[in-house]
Backbone as ProteinMPNN parsed JSONL, in Angstrom:
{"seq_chain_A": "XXXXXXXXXXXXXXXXXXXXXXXXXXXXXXXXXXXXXXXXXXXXXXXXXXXXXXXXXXXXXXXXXXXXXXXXXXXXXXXXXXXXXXXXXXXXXXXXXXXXXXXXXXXXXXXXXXXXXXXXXXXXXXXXXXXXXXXXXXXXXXXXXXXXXXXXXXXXXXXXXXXXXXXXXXXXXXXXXXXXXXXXXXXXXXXX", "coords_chain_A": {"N_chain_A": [[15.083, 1.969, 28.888], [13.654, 4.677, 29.975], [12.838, 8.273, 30.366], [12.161, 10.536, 33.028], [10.626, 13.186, 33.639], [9.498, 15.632, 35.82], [6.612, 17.869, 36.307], [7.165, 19.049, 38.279], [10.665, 18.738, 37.545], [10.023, 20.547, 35.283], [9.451, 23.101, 36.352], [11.696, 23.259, 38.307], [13.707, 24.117, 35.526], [12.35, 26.435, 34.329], [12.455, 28.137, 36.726], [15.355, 28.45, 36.87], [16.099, 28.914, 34.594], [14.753, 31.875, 34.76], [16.244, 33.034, 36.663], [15.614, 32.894, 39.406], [16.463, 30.596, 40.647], [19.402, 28.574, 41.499], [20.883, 27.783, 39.021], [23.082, 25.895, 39.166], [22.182, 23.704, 41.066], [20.844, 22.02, 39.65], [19.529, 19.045, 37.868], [21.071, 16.517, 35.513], [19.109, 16.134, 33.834], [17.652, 18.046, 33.843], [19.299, 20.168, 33.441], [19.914, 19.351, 30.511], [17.209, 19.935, 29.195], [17.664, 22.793, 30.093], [19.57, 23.629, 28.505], [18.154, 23.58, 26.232], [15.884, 25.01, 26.285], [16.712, 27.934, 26.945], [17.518, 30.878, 26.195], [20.041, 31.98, 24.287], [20.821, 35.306, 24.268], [21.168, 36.001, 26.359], [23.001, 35.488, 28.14], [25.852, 33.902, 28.96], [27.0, 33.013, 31.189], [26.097, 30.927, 32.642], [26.812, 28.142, 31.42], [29.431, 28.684, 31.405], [30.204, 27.305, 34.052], [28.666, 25.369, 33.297], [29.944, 23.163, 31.313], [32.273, 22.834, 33.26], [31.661, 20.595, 34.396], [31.211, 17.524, 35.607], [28.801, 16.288, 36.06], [27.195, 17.349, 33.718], [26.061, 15.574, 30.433], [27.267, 13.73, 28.019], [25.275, 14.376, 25.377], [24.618, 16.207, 26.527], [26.179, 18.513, 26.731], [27.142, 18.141, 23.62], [24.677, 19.418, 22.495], [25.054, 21.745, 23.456], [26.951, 22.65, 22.216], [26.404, 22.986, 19.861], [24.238, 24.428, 19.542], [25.496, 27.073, 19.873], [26.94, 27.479, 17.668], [29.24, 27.068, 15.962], [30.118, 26.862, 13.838], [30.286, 28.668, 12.253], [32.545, 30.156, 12.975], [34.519, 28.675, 11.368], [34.89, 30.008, 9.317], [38.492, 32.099, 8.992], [38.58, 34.466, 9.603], [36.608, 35.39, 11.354], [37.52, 34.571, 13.857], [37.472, 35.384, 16.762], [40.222, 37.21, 18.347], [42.666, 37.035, 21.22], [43.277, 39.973, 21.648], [40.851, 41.209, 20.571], [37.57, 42.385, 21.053], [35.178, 41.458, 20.24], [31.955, 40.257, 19.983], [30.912, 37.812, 20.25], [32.95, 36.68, 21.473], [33.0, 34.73, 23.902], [31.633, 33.04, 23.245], [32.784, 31.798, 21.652], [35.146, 30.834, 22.603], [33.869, 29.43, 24.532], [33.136, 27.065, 23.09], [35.473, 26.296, 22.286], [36.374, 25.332, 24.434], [34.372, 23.174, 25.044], [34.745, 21.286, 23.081], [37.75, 20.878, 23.677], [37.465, 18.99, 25.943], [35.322, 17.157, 25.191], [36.617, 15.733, 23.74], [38.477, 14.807, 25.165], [37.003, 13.099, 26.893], [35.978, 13.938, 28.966], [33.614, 14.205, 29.549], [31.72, 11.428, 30.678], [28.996, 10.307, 31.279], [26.164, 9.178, 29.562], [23.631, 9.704, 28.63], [21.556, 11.277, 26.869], [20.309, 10.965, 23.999], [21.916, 13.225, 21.127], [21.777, 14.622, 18.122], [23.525, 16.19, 15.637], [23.244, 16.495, 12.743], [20.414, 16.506, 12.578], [19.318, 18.976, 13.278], [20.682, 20.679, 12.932], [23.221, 20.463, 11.041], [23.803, 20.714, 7.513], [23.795, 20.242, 4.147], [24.925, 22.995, 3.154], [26.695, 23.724, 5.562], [29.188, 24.678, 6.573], [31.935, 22.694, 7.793], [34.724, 22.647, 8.435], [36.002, 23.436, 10.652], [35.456, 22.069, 12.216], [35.951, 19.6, 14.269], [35.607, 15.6, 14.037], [34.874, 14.195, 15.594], [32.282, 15.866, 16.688], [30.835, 15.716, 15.143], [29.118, 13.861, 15.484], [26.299, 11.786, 16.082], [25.46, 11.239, 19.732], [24.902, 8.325, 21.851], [22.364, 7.255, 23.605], [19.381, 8.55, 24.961], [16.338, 10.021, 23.358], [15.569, 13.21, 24.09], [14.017, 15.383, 23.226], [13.395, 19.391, 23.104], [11.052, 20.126, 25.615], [8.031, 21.846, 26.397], [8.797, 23.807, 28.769], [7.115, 26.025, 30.543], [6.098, 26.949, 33.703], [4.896, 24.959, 35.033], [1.871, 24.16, 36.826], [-0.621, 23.288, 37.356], [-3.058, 20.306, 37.225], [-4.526, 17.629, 36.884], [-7.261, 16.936, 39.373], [-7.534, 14.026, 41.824], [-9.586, 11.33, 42.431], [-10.455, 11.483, 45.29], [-10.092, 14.187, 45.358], [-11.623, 15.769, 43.73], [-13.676, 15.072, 44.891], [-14.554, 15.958, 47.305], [-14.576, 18.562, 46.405], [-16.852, 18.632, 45.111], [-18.79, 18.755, 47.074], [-17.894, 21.159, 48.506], [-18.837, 22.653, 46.627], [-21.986, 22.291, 46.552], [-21.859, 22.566, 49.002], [-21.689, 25.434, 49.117], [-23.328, 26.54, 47.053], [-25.733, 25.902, 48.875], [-25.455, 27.652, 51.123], [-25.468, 30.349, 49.042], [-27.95, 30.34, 48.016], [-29.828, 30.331, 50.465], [-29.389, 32.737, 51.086], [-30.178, 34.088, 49.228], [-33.044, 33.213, 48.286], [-34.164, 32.644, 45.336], [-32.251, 32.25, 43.227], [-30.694, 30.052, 41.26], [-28.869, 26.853, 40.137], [-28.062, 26.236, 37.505], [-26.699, 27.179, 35.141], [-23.51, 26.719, 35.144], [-21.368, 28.039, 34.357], [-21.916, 31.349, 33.979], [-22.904, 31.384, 36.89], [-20.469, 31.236, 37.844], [-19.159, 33.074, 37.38]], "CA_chain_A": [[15.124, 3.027, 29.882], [12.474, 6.117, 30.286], [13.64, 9.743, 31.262], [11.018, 10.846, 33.823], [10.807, 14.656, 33.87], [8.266, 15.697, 35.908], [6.636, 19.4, 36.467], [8.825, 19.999, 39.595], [11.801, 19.483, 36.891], [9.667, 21.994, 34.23], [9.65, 23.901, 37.109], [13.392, 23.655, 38.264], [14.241, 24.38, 34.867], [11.865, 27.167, 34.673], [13.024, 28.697, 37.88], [16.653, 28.631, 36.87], [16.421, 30.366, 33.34], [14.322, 32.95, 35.027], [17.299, 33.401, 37.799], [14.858, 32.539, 40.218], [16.879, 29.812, 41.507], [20.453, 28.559, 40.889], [20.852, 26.613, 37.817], [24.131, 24.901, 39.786], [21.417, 22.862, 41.758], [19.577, 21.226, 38.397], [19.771, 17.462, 37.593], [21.215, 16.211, 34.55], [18.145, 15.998, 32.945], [16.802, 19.381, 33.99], [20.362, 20.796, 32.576], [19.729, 18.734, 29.26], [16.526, 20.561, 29.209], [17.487, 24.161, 30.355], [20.378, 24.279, 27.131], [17.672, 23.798, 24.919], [15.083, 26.178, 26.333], [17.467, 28.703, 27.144], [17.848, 32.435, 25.722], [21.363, 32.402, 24.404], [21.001, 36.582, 24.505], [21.075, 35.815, 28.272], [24.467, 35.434, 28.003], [26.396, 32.15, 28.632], [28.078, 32.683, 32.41], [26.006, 29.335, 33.307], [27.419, 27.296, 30.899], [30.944, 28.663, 31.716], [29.928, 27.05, 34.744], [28.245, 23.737, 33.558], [31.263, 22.664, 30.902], [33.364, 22.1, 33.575], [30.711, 20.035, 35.655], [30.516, 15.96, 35.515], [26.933, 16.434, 35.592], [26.956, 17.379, 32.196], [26.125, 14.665, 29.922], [27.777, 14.073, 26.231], [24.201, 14.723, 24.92], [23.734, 17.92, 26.458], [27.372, 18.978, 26.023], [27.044, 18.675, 22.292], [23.933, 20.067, 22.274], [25.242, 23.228, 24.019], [28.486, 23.228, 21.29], [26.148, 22.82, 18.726], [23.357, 25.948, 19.868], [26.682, 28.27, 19.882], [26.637, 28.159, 16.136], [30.428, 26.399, 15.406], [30.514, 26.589, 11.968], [30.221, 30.064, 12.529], [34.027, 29.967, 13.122], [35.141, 28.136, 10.103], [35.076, 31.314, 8.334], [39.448, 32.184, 10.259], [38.238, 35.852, 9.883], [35.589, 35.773, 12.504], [37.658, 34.517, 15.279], [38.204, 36.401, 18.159], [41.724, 37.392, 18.626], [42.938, 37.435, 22.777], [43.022, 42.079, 22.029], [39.512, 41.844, 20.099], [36.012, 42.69, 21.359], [34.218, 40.813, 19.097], [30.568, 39.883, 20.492], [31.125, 36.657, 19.745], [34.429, 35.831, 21.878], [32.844, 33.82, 25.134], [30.881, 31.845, 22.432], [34.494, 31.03, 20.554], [36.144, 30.337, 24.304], [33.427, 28.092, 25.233], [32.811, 26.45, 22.071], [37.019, 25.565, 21.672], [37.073, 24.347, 25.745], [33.794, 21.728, 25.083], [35.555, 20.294, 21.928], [38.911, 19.818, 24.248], [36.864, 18.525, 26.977], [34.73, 16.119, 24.947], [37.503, 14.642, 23.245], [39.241, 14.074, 26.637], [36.291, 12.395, 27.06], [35.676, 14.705, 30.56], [31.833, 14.013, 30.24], [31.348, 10.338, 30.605], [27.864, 9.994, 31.141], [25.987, 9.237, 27.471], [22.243, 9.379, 28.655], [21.008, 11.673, 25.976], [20.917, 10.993, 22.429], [22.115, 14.364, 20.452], [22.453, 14.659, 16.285], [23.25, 17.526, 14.97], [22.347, 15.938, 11.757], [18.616, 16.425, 12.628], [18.749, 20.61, 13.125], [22.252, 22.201, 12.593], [24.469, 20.117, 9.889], [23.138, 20.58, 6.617], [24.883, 20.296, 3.172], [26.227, 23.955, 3.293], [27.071, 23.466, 6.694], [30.549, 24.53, 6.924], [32.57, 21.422, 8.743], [36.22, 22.855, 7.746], [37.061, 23.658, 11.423], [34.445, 20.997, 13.512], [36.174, 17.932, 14.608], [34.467, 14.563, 13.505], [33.711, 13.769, 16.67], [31.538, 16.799, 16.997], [29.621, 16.118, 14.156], [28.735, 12.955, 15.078], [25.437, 11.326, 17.261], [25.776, 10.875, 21.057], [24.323, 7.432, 21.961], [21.633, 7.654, 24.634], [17.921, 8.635, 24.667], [16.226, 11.39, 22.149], [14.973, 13.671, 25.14], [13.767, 16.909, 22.906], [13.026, 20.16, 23.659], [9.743, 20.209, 25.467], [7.716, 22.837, 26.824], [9.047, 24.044, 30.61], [6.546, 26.616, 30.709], [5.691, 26.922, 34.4], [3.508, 24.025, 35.563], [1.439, 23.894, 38.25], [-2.035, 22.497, 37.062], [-3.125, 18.724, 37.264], [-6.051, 17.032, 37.373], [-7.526, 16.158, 40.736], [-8.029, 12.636, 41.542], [-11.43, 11.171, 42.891], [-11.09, 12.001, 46.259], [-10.165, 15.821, 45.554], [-12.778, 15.878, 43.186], [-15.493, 14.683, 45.664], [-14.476, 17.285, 48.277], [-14.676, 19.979, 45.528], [-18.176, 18.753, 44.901], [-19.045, 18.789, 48.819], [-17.788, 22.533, 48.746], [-19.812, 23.447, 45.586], [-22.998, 21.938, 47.041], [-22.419, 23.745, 50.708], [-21.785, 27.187, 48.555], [-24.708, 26.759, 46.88], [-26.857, 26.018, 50.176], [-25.494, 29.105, 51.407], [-26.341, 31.617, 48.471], [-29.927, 29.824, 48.18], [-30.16, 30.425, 52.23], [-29.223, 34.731, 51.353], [-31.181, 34.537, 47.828], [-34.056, 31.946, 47.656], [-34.472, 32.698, 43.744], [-30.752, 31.962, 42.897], [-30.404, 28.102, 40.76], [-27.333, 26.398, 40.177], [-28.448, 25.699, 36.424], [-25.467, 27.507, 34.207], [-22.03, 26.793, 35.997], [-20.183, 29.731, 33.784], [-22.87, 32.141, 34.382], [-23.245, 31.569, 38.468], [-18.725, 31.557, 38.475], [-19.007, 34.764, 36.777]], "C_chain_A": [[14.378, 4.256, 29.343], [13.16, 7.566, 30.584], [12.101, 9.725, 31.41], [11.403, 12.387, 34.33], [9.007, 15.01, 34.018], [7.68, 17.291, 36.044], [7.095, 19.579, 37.366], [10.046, 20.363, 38.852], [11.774, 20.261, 35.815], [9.719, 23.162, 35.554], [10.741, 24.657, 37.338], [13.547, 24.489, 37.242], [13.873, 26.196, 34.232], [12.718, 28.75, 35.513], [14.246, 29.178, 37.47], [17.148, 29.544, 35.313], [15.603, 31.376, 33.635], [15.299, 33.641, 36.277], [16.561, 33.614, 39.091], [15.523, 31.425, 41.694], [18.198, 29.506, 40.748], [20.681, 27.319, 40.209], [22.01, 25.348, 38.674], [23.584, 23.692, 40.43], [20.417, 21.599, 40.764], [20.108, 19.397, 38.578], [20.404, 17.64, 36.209], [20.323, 15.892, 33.367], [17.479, 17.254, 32.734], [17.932, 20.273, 33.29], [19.825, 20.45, 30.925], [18.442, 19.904, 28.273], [16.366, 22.437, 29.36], [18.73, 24.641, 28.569], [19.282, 24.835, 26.214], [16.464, 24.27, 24.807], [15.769, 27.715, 26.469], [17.645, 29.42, 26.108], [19.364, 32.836, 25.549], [21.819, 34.151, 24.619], [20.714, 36.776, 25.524], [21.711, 36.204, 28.456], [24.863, 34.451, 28.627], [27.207, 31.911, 29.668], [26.837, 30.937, 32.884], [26.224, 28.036, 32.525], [28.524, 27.437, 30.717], [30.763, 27.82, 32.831], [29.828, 24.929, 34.365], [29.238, 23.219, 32.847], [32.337, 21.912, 31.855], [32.655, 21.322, 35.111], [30.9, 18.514, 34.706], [29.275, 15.568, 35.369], [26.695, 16.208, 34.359], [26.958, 16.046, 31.25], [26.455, 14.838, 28.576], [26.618, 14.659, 25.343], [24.467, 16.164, 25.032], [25.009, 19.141, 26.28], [27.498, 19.496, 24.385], [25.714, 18.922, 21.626], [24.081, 21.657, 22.503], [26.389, 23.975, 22.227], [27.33, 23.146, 20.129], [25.112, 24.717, 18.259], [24.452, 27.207, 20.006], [27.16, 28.48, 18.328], [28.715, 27.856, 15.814], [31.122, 26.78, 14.616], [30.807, 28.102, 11.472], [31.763, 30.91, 12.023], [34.867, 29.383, 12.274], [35.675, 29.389, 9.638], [36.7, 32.145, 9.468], [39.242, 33.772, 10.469], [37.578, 36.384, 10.897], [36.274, 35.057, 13.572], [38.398, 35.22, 16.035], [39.6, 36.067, 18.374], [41.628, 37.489, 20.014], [42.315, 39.482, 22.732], [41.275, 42.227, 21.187], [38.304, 41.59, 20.987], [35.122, 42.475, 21.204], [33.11, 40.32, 20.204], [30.734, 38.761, 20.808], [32.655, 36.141, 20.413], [34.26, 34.662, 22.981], [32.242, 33.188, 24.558], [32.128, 31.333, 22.008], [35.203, 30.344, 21.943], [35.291, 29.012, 24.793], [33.515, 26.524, 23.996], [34.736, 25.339, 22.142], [37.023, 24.778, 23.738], [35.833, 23.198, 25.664], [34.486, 21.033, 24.196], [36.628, 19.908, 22.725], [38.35, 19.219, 25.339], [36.36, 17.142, 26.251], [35.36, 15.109, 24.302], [38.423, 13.841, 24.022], [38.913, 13.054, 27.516], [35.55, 12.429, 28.945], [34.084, 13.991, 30.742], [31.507, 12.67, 29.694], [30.231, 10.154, 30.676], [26.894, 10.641, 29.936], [24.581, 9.361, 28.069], [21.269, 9.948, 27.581], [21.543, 11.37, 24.882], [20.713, 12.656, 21.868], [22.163, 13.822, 18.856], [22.582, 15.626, 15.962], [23.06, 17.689, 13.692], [20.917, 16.564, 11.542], [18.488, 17.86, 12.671], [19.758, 21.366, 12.622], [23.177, 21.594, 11.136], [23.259, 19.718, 8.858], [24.389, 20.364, 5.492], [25.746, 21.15, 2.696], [26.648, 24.276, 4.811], [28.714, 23.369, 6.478], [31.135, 23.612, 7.724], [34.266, 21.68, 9.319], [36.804, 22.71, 9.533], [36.25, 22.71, 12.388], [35.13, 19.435, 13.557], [35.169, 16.925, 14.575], [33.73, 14.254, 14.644], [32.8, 14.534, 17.479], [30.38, 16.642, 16.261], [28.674, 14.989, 14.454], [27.133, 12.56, 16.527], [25.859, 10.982, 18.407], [24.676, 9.482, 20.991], [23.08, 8.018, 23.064], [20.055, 7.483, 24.319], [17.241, 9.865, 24.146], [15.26, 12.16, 23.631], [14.741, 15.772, 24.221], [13.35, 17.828, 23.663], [11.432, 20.354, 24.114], [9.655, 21.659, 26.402], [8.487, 23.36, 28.158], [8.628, 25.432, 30.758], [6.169, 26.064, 32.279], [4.521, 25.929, 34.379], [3.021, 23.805, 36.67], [0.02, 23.157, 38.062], [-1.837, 20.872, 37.171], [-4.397, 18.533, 37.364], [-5.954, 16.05, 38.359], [-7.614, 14.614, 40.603], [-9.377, 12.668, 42.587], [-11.15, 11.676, 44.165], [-10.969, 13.518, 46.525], [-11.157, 16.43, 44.793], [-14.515, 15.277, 44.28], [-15.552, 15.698, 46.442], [-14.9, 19.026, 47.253], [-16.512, 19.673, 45.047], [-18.888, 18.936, 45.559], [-19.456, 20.549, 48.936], [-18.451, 23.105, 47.952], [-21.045, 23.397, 46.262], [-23.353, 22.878, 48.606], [-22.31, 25.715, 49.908], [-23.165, 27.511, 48.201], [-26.068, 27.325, 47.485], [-26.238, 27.609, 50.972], [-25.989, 30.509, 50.705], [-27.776, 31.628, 48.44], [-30.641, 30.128, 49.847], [-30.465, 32.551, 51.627], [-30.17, 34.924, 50.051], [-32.304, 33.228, 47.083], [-34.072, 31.631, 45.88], [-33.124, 31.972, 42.86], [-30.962, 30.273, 42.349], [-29.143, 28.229, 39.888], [-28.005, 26.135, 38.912], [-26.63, 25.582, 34.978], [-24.452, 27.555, 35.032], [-21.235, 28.073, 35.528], [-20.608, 30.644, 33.959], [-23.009, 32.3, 36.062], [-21.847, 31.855, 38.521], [-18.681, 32.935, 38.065], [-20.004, 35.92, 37.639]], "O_chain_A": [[14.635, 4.705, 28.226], [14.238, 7.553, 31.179], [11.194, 9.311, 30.687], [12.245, 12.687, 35.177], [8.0, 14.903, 33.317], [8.599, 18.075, 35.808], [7.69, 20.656, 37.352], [10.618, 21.446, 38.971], [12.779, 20.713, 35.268], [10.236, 24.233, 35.233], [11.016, 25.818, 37.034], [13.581, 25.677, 37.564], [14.724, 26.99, 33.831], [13.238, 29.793, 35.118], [14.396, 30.388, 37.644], [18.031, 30.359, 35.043], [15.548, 32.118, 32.653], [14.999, 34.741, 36.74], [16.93, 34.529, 39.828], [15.307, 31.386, 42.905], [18.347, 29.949, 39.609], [20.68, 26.169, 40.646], [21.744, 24.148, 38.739], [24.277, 22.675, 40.447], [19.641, 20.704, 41.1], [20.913, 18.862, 39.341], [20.343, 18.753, 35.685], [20.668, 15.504, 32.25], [16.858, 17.551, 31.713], [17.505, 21.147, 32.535], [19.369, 21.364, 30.238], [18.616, 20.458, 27.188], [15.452, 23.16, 28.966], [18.636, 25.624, 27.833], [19.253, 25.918, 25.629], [15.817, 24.191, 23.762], [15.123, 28.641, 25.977], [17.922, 28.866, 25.044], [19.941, 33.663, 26.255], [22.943, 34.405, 25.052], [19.977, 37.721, 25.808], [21.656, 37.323, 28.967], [23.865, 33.854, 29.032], [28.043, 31.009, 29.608], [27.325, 30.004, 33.522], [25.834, 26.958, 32.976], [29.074, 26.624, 29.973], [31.676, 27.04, 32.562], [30.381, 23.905, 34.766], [29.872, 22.513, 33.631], [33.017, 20.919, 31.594], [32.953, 21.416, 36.302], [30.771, 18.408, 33.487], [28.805, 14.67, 34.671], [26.152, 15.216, 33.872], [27.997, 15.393, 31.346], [26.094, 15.826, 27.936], [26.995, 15.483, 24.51], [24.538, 17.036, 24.166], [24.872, 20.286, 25.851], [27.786, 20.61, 23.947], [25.551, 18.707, 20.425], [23.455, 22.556, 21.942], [26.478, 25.02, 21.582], [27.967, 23.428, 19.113], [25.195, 25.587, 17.392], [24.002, 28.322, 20.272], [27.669, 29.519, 17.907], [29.303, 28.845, 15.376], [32.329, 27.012, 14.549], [31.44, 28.487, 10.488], [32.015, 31.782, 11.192], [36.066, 29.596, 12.449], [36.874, 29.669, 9.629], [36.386, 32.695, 10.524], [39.728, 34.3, 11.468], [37.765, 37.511, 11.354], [35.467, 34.838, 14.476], [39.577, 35.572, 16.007], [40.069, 34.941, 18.542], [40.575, 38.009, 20.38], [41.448, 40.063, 23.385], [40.632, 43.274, 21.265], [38.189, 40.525, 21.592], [34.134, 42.981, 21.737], [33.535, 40.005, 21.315], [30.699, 38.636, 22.032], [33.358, 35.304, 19.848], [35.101, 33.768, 23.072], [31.962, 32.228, 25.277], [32.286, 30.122, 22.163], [35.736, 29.235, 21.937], [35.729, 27.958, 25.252], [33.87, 25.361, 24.187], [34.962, 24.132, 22.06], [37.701, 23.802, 24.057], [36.166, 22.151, 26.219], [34.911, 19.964, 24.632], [36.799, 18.689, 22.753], [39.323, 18.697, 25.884], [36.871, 16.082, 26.612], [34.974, 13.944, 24.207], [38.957, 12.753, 23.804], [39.551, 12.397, 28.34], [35.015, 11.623, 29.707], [33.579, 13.45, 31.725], [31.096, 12.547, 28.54], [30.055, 9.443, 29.687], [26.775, 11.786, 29.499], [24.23, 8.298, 27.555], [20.256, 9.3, 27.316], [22.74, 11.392, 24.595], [19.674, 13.283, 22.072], [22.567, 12.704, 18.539], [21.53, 16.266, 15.93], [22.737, 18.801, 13.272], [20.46, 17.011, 10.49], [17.476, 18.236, 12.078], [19.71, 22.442, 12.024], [23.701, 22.37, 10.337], [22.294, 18.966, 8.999], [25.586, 20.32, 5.774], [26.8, 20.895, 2.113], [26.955, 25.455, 4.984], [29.36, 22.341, 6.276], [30.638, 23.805, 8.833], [34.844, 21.129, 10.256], [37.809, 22.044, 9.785], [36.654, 22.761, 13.549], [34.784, 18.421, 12.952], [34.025, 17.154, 14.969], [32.52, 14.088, 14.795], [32.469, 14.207, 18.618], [29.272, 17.136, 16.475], [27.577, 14.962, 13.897], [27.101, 13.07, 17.647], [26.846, 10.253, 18.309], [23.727, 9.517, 20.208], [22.981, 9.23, 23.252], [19.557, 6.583, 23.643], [17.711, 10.897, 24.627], [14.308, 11.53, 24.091], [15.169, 16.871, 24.573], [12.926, 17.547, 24.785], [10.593, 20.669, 23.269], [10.555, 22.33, 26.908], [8.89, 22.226, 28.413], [9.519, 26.218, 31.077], [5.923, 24.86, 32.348], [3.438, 26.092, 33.816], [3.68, 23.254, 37.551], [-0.253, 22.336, 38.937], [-0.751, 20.293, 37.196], [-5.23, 19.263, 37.902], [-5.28, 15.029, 38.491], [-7.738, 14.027, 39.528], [-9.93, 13.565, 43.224], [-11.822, 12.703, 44.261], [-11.473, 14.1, 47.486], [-11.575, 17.543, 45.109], [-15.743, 15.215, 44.219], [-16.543, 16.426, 46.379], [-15.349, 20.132, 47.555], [-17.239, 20.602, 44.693], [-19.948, 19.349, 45.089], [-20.513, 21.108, 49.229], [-18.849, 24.212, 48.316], [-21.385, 24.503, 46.685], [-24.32, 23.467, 49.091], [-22.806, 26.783, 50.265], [-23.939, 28.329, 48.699], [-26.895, 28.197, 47.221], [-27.02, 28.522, 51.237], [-26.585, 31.441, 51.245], [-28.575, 32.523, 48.713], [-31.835, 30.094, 50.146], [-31.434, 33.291, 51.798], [-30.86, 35.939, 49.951], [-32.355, 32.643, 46.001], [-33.996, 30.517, 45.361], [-33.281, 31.213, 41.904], [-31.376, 29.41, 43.124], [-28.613, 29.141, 39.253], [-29.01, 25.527, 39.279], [-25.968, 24.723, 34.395], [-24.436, 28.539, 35.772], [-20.635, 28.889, 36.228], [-19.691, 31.409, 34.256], [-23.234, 33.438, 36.472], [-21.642, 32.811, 39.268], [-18.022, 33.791, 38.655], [-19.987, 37.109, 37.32]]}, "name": "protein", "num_of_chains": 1, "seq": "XXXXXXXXXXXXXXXXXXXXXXXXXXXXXXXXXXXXXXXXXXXXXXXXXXXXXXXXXXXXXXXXXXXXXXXXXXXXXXXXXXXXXXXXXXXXXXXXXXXXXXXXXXXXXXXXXXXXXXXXXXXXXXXXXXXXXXXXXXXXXXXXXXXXXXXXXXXXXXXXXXXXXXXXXXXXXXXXXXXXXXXXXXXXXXXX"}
């Protein structure tokens, strides 16, 4: 099996971390994709949101718990108390409701493979307070972070390319009609 993400869903995804459009509407693949383009100094109301969505796939679940920095929280000094203010408290709130979620086993669908092996767990990688089954690979398919820079380009196919050669050719015959002297020789030179 393939994941097929096409520029409509660089688009979507696009669209929806620019608040352009509402992330609530994405696919499961275009979610997968918006965690791990996404500007956590956004701030994190659309993944209060997606957590408690079926959509969500174990992949992109513990890809989200993983981009919230976990380990962070080992250290029992840095966690947000209910009366503190701490910066850092809707990262600790979300972070402790995917761990009881994923162990509840809320987000059944495995389509992405995750590791956090491969970017976040290293050998001083605090573990003390990360449940095993956080640390561990999601089955699925390795669907990395790719570009979702606005896409709109493509290359024509033959018959939009013949028409575009049609319309060059009648432009031509028109400036050569208002300026006999005028030749089509340098293409970057006559567009300019």
């Amino acid at each position: 099996m393939s994941i097929t993400f096409t520029k409509a869903n660089k688009n979507n995804v696009d669209k929806a971390i620019k608040g352009e459009k509402s992330y609530k509407k994405l696919t499961s693949a275009e979610w997968h994709q918006f965690v791990q383009n996404y500007n956590f100094d956004s701030g994190l109301e659309p993944f209060e949101w997606l957590l408690n969505q079926k959509v969500c796939d174990r992949g992109t679940a513990l890809c989200l718990y993983w981009n919230l920095n976990p380990e962070y929280f080992c250290d029992t000094k840095k966690i947000p108390t209910l009366d503190n203010e701490s910066m850092f408290k809707q990262d600790y709130m979300i972070i402790k409701e995917i761990e009881k979620k994923y162990q509840e086993g809320f987000y059944n669908s495995e389509l992405f493979l995750f590791d956090p092996k491969i970017e976040f767990i290293t050998s001083k990688t605090d573990l003390s307070c990360i449940p095993k089954i956080m640390q561990e690979s999601t089955n699925g398919i390795l669907f990395d972070q790719i570009d979702i820079e606005f896409a709109f380009l493509r290359n024509p196919n033959e018959k939009e390319l013949k028409s575009i050669e049609s319309k060059i050719k009648n432009a031509i015959s028109i400036i050569q009609n208002t300026n006999p002297t005028f030749e089509y020789n340098e293409p970057e030179k006559t567009v300019n």
